[in-house]
N, C-alpha and C positions, 0 to 999 in steps of 0.2 A: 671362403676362408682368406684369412688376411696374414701375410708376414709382420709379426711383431717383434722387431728389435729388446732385448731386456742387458741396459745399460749398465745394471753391475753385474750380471753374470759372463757379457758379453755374446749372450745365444740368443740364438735365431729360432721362434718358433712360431708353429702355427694356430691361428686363434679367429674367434670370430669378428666381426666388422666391427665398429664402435660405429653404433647411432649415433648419427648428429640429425641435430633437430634444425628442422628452417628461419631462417630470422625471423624473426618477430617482424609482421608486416603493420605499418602505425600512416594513419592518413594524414597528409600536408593542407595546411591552409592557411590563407592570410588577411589579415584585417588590417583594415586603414584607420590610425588614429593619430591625434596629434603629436605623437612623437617618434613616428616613424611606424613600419610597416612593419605588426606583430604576425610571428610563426605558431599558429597554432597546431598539434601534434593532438591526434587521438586518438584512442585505438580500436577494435571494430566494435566496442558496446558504443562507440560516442562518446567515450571519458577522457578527459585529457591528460596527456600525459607529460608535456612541457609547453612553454609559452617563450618566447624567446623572439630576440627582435632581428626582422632580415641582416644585416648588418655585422650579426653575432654568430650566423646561422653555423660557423664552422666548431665555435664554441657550443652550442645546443646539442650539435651531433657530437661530441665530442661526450657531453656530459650522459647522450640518452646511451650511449655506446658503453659508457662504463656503469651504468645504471640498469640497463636494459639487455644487455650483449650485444649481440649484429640484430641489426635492426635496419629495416626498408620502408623510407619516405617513400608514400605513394600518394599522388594529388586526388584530394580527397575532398568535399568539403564538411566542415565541421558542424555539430546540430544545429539549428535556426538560434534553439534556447541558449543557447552557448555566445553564440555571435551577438545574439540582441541584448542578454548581459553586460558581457563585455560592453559593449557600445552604449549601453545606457550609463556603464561606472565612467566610459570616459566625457560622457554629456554631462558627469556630475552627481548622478545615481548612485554613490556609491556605496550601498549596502547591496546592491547587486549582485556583487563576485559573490555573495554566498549563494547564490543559485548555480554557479558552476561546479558540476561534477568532475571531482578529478582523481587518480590513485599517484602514487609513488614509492619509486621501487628503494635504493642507495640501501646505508645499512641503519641500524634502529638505532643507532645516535642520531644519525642523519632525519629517518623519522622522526622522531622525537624533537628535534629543534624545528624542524617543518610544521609540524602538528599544532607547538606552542606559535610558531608564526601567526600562522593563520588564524589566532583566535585574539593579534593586537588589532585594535579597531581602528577604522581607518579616522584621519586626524590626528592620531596619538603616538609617539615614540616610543623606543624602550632602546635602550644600551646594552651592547654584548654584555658588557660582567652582569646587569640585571635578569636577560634573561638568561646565562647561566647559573646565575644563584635560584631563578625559581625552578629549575630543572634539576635544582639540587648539588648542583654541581660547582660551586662559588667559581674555583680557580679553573674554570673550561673556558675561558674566553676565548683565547683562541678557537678553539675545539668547534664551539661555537661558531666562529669566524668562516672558519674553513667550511662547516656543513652550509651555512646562511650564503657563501659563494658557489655551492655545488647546487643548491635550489634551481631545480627545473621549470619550475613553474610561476614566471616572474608575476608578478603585478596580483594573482591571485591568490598566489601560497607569498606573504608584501614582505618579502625580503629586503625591500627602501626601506619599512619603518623601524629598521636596525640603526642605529645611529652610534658615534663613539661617547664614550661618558664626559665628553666637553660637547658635546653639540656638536661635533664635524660629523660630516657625511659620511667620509672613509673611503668605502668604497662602494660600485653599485657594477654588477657583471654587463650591466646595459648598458654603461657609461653615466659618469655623476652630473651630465645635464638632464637624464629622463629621471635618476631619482631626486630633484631638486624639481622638478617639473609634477612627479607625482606628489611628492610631500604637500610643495603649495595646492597644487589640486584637491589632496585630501583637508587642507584648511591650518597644516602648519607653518606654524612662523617662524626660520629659520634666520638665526643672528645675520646682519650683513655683511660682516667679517668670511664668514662660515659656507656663505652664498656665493661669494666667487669664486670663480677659475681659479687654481692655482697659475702662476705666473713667475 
């Protein structure tokens, strides 16, 4: 038995333990690719569960923590099929990522703009307001915005192929040299204005 505090009555009574449950234990791994050392996150089926670049890694745990609850990176490695995907999309393969198995937790807005992600093909763009409008949603851009920055799972759920309705970048949570890096990899041509560094 446990003492439980009850804050509007002011009384002190006795009650049983509240289960708490263990964190969610998720495997750590990493991949070498050209634009720096990607975090891969799985969980014990082998599914991944964020992708995230060394560099960001305080941001990743950040997002898997409000996604996930407490959660324990443990050095793990991630499946062979997983790695060799991956590494073949960044050789240039890229209908690859669709062989990666992945889940995702956030709330069913945030599904849902994740969901419509992953089905723009690689090469091709789409703008917050458009994919808000096909999600029905016209005036969600922002909405949008915010769920396509909470995306866990970079490169494979292609939160780069968001772009603004001028053609700028915007933003990219890995920083806008790796999505300015993926875009041309995936084969688009972005204005030269649009291409540099701000300054």
């Amino acid at each position: 038995m446990v003492r439980i505090w009850n804050s509007k009555t002011g009384l002190l009574k006795m009650g049983k333990p509240v289960k708490t449950t263990a964190p969610e234990a998720l495997g750590l791994d990493r991949l070498d690719t050209p634009i720096g050392v990607a975090l891969l996150v799985t969980d014990e089926d082998g599914v991944l569960c964020a992708l995230d670049w060394e560099d960001y890694e305080p941001r990743m745990r950040q997002l898997l923590r409000l996604q996930h609850g407490d959660v324990v990176l443990k050095e793990r490695p991630a499946p062979r099929e997983m790695r060799s995907a991956l590494s073949a999309y960044f050789n240039g393969e890229l209908d690859t990522l669709r062989a990666v198995k992945w889940r995702l937790a956030g709330t069913s807005f945030q599904r849902k703009v994740w969901t419509a992600l992953a089905k723009i093909p690689p090469g091709t763009t789409m703008s917050y307001g458009a994919l808000a409008a096909q999600l029905g949603s016209p005036k969600a851009m922002r909405a949008v915005g915010h769920a396509n920055g909470a995306n866990p799972i970079s490169v494979v759920i292609p939160c780069h192929r968001l772009i603004g309705a001028d053609g700028s970048l915007v933003k990219y949570g890995g920083g806008l040299h790796r999505k300015r890096w993926l875009l041309a990899h995936e084969g688009v041509v972005l204005k030269d204005s649009l291409q540099r560094p701000a300054g």
